[in-house]
C-alpha positions in Angstrom: 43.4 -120.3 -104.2 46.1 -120.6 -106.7 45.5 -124.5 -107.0 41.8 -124.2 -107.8 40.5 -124.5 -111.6 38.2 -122.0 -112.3 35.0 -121.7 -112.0 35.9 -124.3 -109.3 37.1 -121.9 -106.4 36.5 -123.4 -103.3 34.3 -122.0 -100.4 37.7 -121.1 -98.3 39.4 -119.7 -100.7 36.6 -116.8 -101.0 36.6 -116.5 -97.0 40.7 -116.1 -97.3 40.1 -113.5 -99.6 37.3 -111.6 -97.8 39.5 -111.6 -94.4 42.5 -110.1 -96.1 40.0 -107.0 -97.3 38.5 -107.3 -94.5 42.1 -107.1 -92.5 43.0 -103.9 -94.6 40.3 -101.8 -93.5 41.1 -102.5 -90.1 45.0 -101.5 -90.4 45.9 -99.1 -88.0 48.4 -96.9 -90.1 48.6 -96.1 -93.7 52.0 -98.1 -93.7 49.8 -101.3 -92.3 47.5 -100.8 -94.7 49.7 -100.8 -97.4 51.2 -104.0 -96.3 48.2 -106.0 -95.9 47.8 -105.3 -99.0 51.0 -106.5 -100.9 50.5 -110.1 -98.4 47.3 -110.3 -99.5 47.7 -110.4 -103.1 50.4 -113.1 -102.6 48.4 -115.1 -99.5 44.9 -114.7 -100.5 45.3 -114.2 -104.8 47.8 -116.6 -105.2 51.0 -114.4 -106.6 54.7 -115.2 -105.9 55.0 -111.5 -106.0 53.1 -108.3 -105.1 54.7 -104.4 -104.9 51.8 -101.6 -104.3 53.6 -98.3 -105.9 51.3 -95.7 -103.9 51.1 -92.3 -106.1 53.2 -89.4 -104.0 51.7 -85.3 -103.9 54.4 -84.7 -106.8 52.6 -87.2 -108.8 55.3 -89.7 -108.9 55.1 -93.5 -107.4 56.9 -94.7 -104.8 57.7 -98.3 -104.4 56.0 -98.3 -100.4 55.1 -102.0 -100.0 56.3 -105.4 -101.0 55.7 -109.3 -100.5 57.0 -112.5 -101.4 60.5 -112.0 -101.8 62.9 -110.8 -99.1 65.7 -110.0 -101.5 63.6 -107.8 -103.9 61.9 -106.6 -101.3 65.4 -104.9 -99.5 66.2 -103.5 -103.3 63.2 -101.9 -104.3 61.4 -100.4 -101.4 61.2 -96.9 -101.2 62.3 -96.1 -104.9 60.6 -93.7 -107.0 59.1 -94.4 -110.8 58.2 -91.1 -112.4 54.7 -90.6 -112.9 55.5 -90.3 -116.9 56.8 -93.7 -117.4 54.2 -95.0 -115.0 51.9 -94.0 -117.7 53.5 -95.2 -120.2 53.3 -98.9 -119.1 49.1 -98.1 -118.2 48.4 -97.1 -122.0 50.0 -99.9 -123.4 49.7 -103.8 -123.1 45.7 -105.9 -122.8 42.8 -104.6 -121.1 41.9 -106.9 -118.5 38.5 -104.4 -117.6 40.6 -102.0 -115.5 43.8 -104.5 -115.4 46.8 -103.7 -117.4 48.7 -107.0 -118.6 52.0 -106.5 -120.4 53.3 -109.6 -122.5 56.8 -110.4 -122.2 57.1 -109.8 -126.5 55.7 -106.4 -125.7 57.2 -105.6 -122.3 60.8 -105.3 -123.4 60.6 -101.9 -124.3 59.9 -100.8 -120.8 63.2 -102.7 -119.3 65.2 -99.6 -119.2 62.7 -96.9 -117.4 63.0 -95.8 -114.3 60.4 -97.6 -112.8 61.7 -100.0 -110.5 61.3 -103.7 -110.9 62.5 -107.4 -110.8 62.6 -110.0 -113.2 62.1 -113.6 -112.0 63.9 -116.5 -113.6 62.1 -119.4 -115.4 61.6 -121.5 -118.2 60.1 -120.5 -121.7 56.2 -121.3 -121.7 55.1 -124.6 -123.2 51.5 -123.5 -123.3 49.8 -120.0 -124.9 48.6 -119.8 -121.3 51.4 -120.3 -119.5 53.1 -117.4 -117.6 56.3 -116.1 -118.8 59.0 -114.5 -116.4 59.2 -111.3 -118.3 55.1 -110.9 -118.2 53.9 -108.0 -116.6 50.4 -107.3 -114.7 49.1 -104.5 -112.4 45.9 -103.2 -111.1 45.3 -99.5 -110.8 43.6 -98.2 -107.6 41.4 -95.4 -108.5 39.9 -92.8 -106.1 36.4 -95.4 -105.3 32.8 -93.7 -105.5 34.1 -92.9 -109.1 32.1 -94.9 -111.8 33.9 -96.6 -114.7 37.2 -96.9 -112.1 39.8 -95.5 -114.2 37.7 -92.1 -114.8 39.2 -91.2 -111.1 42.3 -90.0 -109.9 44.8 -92.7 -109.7 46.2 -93.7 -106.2 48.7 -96.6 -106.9 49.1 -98.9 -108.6 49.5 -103.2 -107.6 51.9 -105.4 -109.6 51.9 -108.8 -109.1 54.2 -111.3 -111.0 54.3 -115.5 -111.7 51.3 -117.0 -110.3 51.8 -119.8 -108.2 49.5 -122.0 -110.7 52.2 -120.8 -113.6 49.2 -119.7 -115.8 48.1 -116.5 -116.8 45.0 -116.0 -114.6 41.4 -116.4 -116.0 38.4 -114.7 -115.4 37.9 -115.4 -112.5 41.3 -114.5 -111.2 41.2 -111.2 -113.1 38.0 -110.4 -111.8 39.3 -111.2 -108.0 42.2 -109.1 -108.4 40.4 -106.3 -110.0 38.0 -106.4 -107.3 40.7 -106.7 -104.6 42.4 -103.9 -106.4 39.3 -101.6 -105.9 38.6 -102.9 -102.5 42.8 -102.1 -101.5 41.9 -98.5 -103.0 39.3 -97.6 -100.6 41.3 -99.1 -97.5 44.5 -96.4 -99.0 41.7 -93.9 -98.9 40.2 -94.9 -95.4 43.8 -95.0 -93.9 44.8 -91.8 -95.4 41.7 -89.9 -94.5 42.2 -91.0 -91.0 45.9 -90.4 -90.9 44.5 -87.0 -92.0 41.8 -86.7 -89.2 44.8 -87.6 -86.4 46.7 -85.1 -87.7 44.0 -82.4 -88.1 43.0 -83.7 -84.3 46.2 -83.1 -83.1 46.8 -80.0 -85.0 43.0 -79.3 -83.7 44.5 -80.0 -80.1 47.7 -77.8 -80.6 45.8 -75.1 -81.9 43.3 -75.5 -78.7 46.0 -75.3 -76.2 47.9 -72.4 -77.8 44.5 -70.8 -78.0 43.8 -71.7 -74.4 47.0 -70.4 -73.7 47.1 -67.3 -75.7 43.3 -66.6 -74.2 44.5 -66.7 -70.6 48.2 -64.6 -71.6 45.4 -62.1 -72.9 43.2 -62.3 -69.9 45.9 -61.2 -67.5 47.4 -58.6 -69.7 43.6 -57.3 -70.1 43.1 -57.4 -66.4 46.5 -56.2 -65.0 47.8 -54.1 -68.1 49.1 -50.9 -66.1 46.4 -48.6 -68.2 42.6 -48.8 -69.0 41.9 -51.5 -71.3 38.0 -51.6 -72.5 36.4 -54.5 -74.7 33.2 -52.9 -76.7 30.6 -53.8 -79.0 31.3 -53.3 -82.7 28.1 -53.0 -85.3 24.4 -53.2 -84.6 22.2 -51.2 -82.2 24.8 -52.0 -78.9 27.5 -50.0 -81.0 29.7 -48.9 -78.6 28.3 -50.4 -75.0 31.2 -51.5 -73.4 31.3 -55.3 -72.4 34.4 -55.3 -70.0 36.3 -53.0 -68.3 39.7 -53.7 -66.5 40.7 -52.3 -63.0 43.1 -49.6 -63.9 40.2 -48.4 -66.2 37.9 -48.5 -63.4 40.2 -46.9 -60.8 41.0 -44.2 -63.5 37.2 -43.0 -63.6 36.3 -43.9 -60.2 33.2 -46.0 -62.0 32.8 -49.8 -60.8 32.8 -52.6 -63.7 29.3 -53.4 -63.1 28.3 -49.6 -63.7 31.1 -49.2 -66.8 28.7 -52.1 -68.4 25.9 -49.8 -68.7 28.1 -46.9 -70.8 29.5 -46.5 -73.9 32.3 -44.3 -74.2 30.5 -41.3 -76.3 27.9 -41.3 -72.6 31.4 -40.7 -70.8 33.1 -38.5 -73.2 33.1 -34.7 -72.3 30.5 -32.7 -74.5 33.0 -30.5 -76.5 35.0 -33.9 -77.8 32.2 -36.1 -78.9 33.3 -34.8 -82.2 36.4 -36.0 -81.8 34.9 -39.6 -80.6 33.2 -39.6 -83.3 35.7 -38.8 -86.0 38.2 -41.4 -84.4 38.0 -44.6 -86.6 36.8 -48.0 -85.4 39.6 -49.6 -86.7 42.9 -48.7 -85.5 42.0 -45.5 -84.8 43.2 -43.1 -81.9 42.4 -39.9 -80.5 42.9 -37.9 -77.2 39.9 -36.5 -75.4 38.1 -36.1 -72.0 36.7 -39.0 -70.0 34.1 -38.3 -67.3 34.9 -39.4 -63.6 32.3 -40.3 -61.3 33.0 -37.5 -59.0 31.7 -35.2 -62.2 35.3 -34.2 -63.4 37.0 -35.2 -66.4 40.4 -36.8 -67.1 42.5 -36.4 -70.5 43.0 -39.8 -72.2 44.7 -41.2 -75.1 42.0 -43.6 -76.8 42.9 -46.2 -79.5 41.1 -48.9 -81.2 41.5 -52.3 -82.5 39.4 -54.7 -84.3 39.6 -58.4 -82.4 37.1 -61.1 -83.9 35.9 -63.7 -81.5 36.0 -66.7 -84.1 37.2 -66.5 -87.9 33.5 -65.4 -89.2 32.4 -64.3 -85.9 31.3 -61.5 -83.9 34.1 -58.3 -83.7 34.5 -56.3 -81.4 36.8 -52.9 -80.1 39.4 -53.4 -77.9 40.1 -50.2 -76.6 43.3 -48.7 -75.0 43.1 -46.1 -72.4 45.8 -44.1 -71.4 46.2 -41.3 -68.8 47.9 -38.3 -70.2 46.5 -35.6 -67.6 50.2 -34.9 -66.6 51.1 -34.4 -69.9 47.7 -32.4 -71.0 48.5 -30.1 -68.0 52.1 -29.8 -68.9 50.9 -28.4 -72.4 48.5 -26.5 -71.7 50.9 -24.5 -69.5 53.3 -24.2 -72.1 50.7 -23.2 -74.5 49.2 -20.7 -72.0 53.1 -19.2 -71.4 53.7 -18.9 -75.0 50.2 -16.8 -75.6 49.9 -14.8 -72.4 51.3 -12.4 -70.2 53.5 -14.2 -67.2 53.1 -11.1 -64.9 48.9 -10.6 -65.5 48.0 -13.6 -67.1 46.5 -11.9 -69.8 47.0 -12.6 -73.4 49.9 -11.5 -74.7 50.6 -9.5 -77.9 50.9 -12.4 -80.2 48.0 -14.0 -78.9 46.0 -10.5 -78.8 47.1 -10.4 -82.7 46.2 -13.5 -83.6 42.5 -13.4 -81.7 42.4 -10.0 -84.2 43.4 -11.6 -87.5 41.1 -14.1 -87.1 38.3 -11.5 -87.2 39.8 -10.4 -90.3 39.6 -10.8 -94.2 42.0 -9.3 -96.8 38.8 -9.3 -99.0 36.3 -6.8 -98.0 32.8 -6.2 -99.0 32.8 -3.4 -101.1 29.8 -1.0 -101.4 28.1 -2.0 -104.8 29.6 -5.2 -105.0 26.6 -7.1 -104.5 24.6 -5.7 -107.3 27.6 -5.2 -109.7 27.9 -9.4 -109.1 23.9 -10.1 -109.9 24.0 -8.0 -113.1 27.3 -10.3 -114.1 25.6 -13.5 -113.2 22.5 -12.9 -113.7 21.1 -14.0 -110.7 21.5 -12.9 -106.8 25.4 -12.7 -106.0 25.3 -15.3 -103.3 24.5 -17.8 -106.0 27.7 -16.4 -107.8 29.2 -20.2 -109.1 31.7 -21.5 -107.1 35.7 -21.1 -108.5 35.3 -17.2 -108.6 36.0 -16.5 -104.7 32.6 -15.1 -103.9 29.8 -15.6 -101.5 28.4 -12.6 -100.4 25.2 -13.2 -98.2 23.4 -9.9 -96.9 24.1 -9.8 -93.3 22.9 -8.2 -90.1 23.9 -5.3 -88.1 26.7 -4.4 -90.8 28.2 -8.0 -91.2 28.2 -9.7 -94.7 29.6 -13.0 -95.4 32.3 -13.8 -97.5 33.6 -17.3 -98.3 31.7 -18.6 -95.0 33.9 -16.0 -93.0 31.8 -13.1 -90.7 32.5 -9.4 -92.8 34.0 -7.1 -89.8 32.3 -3.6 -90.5 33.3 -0.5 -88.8 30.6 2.1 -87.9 30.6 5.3 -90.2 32.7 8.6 -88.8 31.2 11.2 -87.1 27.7 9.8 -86.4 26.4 6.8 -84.8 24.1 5.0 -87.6 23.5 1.8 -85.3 26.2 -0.1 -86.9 28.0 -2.4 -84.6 31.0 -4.0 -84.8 34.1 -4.9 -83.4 35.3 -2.2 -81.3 39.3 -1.8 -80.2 39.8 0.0 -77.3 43.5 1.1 -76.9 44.5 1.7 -73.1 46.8 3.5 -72.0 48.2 4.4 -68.0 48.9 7.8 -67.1 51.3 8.5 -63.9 52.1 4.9 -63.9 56.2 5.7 -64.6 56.2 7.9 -61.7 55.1 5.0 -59.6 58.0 2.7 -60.7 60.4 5.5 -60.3 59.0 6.2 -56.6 58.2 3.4 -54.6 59.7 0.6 -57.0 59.2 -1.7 -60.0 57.5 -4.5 -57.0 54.6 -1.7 -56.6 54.4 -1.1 -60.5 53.8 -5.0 -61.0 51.3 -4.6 -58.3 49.9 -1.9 -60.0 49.6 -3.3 -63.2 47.9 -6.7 -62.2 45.1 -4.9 -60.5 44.9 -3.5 -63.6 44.2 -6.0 -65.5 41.8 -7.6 -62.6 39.9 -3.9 -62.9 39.4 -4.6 -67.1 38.8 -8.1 -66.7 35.7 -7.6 -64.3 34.6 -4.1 -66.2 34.1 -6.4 -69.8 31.5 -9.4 -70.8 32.7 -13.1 -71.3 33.9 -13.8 -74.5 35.2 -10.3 -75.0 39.2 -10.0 -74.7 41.5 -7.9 -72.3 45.3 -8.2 -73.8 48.2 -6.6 -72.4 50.1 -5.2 -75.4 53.7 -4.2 -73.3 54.5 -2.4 -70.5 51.5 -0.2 -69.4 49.3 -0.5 -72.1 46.5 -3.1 -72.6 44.1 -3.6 -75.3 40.0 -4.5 -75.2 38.5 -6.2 -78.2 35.0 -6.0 -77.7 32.3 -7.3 -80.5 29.4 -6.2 -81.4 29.4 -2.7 -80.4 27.7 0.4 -81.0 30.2 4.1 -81.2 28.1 5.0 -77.9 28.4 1.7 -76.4 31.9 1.5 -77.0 32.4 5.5 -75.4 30.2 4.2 -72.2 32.6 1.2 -71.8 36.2 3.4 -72.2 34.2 5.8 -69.7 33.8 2.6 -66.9 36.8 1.1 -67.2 38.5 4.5 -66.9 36.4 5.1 -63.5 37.1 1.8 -62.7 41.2 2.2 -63.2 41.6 5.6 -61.2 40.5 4.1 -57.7 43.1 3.9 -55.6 45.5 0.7 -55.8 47.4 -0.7 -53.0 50.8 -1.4 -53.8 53.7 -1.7 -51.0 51.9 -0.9 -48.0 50.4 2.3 -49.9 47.5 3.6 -52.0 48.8 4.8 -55.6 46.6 5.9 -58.1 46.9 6.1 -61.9 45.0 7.0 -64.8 43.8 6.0 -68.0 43.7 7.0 -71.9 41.6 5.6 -74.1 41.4 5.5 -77.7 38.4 3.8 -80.0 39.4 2.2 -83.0 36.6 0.1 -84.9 38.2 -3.2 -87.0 36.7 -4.0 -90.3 37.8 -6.6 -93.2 40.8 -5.4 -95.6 42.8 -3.8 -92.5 45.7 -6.0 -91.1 46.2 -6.7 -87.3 48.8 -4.4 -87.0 46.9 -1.4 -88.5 43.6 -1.9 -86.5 46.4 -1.5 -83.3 48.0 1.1 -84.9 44.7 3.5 -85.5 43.3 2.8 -81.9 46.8 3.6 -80.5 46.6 7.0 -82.7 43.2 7.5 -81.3 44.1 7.2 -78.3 47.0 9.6 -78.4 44.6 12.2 -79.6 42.1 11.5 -76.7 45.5 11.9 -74.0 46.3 15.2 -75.0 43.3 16.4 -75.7 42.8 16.8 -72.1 44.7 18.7 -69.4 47.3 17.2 -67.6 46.3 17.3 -64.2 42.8 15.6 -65.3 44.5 12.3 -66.6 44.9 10.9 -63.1 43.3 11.2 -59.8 46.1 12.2 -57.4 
């Protein structure tokens, strides 16, 4: 093409050029695209020379193809130009319409940059056409879909150098290697969009196996994990229903996988810990609660959560660790039960009987006249007394108030029964019961004492409390009691305690004292125990001796 006059160009020449573009789109590597390109602008536009300096992600140009001269080839291949001095030379020179032509009487300036180059001898031009070794002419490639060329981002840039005709090219050559320039740009972005795609497939691929992988490692730690492992719905109206169960889970509640699919864990939970389900957070959190078993009994568990999403936006879901800790539930409650009751009767100890008191009890008591003094302060009722001052009286029932959300402990009035009930304390205790130990033995004294205990546990209701304070004496806290009904009860279990007790082969008896003490707010503990226990001295010697035990 380089021997044609334009606008002469002959019918072959234009089918060279179109297989060379056509050849670059059809490269199989960025790198063979890259060279198709350099021989084409030497095979197919007629140049001695071609370099494509392709733009690197730092911005700079890299020297990554060249054709038409073996020796500049092996000295400027792979060198860098800095993006800076690149341009420099693209802002200065001719327009050629996107084409950047240099003259030699301008180009002198840019001889010592760090662009690479080479410099082909020749003579001086004999013609204002003529080409001139030191000329200089490239053709930016530009991101293509971009209107007006150079208004997108720069990808390389093509130099070529002497045309084989020795002239400087017309319009027709200017226009071919501005098109082929264009055409090159859209093969660099072909090529490097599918250099992309291979490495996003195979990335893709990686990422697939390791997730194949990773899902089947999961699968068999799901499935033969040593302890229950649950995966449940997260969010919407299935919150909750679990969707897959592994065997320990199923072996621990005796419940098959198809039947665990039809609960969620608050149907399984015991009643007294959906509270604690439900306080447990979704996300990471943990609690320890009771799990029902088929067979209608219920196993201690440790439960924790975590979040797992099945795709990046997708659905989430609970993954849900179950571990058995009845060994360890049991172990504790023992220890807790030691610490708070009696080893010998099994009743709550003093501590615990203590502490069952005080938590019937405020330091703050209700004071008659409070109430009213409080309205005429305020204003307004006293239990809408504003909050900060400590009060929250509420009448009450039966002689309780309220106070700061706590149940007021009232005693009934000395020396007349007005109906008032409250929380009686009925101080016990044994008469004769040393003489046992010191006859037959401390083995029939134990005995003794844990029938007892058996005698006051049976002679109270449920929820009242039978405490043995120390060595023969025991203690009944019984709410919601009456003065008479309080006398009635000391009178039952007293008939109850002097029937004769086997101990050692023999029938002992022993009796009982009992002394009433009533518990109200503003007493401690200890002095509710210590009044009952006076009471109770006063009721022993009050009567004779012979009538405080049955034989």
């Amino acid at each position: 093409m380089e021997t044609e006059s334009e606008p002469y160009v002959r019918l072959a020449s234009l089918r060279q050029l179109h297989q060379v573009m056509a050849d670059m789109n059809t490269a199989r590597s960025l790198a063979d695209t890259l060279q198709t390109v350099a021989d084409g602008a030497t095979h197919a536009l007629g140049y001695e020379m071609a370099c494509v300096n392709l733009v690197r992600p730092d911005g700079d140009l890299v020297v990554a193809a060249f054709s038409g001269n073996s020796a500049a080839e092996a000295l400027i291949t792979g060198r860098v130009g800095s993006r800076e001095s690149w341009d420099r030379r693209l802002n200065m020179g001719e327009r050629w319409g996107d084409l950047v032509f240099i003259p030699h009487t301008e180009g002198w300036v840019l001889d010592d940059d760090d662009v690479p180059q080479w410099f082909t001898d020749g003579p001086e031009p004999r013609f204002e056409d003529e080409w001139h070794p030191s000329d200089r002419l490239f053709a930016p490639m530009y991101t293509p879909g971009v209107q007006g060329g150079s208004c997108g981002e720069l990808l390389g840039v093509i130099s070529v150098d002497r045309p084989r005709n020795g002239r400087r090219p017309g319009a027709w050559g200017r226009e071919a290697l501005q098109m082929y320039a264009f055409q090159a740009a859209i093969a660099i972005s072909n090529a490097r969009l599918r250099a992309n795609m291979q490495r996003a497939l195979v990335r893709l691929e990686r990422e697939q196996q390791a997730l194949r992988a990773s899902e089947e490692s999961f699968r068999q730690a799901f499935e033969y994990a040593p302890s229950g492992m649950a995966i449940a719905e997260m969010g919407g109206d299935q919150h909750g229903r679990i969707l897959r169960t592994n065997d320990a889970l199923c072996r621990l509640l005796g419940r098959p996988a198809s039947a665990m699919r039809r609960y969620s864990f608050s149907d399984l939970v015991h009643p007294e810990d959906i509270g604690t389900l439900l306080r447990t957070s979704a996300e990471g959190g943990r609690a320890e609660l009771r799990l029902g078993r088929r067979d209608g009994t219920y196993v201690w568990v440790s439960l924790r959560n975590s979040v797992v999403a099945d795709a990046a936006d997708g659905p989430r879901f609970l993954l849900t660790h179950v571990e058995d800790i009845e060994e360890r539930k049991r172990r504790e409650l023992q220890l807790a039960h030691r610490a708070s009751h009696d080893s010998l009767t099994g009743l709550p100890n003093s501590a615990e009987l203590r502490s069952r008191l005080a938590a019937r009890l405020c330091r703050r008591p209700a004071q008659a006249g409070e109430l009213e003094s409080l309205d005429a302060a305020y204003g307004h009722p006293a239990f809408d007394a504003p909050a900060g001052h400590g009060f929250d009286f509420r009448p009450g029932t039966e002689g309780y108030d309220t106070f700061d959300h706590h149940v007021h402990t009232v005693a009934p009035e000395d020396g007349r029964d007005d109906g008032t009930k409250g929380l009686a304390v009925l101080f016990c205790d044994l008469d004769g019961f040393k003489s046992i130990n010191d006859r037959f033995g401390h083995n029939a004294g134990d005995a003794v004492l844990i029938e007892v205990a058996h005698r006051l546990t049976r002679g109270v209701r449920d929820g009242d409390t039978v405490a043995r304070l120390g060595g023969d004496e025991f203690v009944i806290l019984a709410d919601g009691l009456g003065k008479a009904d309080a006398q009635d009860l000391a009178v039952r279990l007293r008939n109850e305690i002097i029937q004769p007790i086997r101990a050692e082969g023999r029938a002992v008896r022993v009796g009982a004292s009992f002394g009433i003490g009533w518990a109200h707010c503003g007493m401690t503990a200890d002095e509710v125990l210590k009044s009952a226990d006076e009471r109770m001295y006063v009721e022993k010697r009050s009567r004779p001796k012979q009538h405080r035990r049955a034989g």
